[in-house]
N, C-alpha and C positions, 0 to 999 in steps of 0.2 A: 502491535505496531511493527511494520516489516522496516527494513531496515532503509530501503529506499523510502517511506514514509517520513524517517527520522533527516536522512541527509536533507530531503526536499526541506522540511523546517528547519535545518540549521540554516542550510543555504539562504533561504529565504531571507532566517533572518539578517543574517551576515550583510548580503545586498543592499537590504533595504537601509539596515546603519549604516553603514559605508557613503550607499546615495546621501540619506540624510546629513551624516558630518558634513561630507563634501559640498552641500549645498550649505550649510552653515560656513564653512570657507569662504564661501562664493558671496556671503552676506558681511564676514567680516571683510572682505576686501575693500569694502563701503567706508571703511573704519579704517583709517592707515594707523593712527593713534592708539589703536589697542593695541596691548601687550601679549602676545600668542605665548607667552610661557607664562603666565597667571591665570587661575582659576577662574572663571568657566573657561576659559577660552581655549586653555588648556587641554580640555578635555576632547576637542575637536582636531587641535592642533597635533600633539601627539600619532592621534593613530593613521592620520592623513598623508603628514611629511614623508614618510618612507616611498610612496606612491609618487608624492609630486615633484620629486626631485630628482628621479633619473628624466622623466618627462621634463621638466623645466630646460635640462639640454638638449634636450630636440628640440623644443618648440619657446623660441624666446619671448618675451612682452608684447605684444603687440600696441604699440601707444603706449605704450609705460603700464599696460592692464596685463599682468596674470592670468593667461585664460586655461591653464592646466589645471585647474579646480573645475573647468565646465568639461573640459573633457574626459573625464574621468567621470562626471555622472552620466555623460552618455556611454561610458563604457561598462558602466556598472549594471544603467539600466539594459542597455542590449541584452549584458552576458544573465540576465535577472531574465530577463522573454524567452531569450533561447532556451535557458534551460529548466524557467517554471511558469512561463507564461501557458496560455491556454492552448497554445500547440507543442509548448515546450520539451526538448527531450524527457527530462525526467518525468513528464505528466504520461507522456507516451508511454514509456518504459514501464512506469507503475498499471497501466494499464492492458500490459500486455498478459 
């Protein structure tokens, strides 16, 4: 297994949880009432915050809605095409 084989799956999978928590943010927001520092919720909330709170200063509430949880899965998904999608650098590169 080369070594550009191995980043491609870490990356991979890094992206893909990443998206996934963030869109479980995107579900708790439904939820004002849950408590983000108790388990499960916890577990989403943690690795998320660091990300959405330099962003929360740039981009305030819109209608009192949170929308830096949705930005951030389109940023995740982008940077996830770019570089493992099927034209993606890295796909490229392993094929050179």
């Amino acid at each position: 297994m080369s070594a550009l084989t191995i980043t491609d799956w870490v990356l991979g999978l890094f992206l893909g949880l990443m998206t996934l928590l963030f869109i479980f943010r995107i579900v708790l927001t439904w939820y004002p009432q849950v408590d983000l520092n108790r388990l499960p919720f916890n577990l989403a909330a943690w690795p998320t915050e660091p990300f959405l709170v330099p962003l929360r200063k740039l981009v305030p509430p819109i209608g009192g809605v949170d929308i830096t949880p949705v930005i951030w899965v389109g940023i995740f998904s982008l940077i996830r095409e770019l570089l493992l999608g099927q034209q993606g650098l890295l796909r490229m590169a392993a094929h050179l």
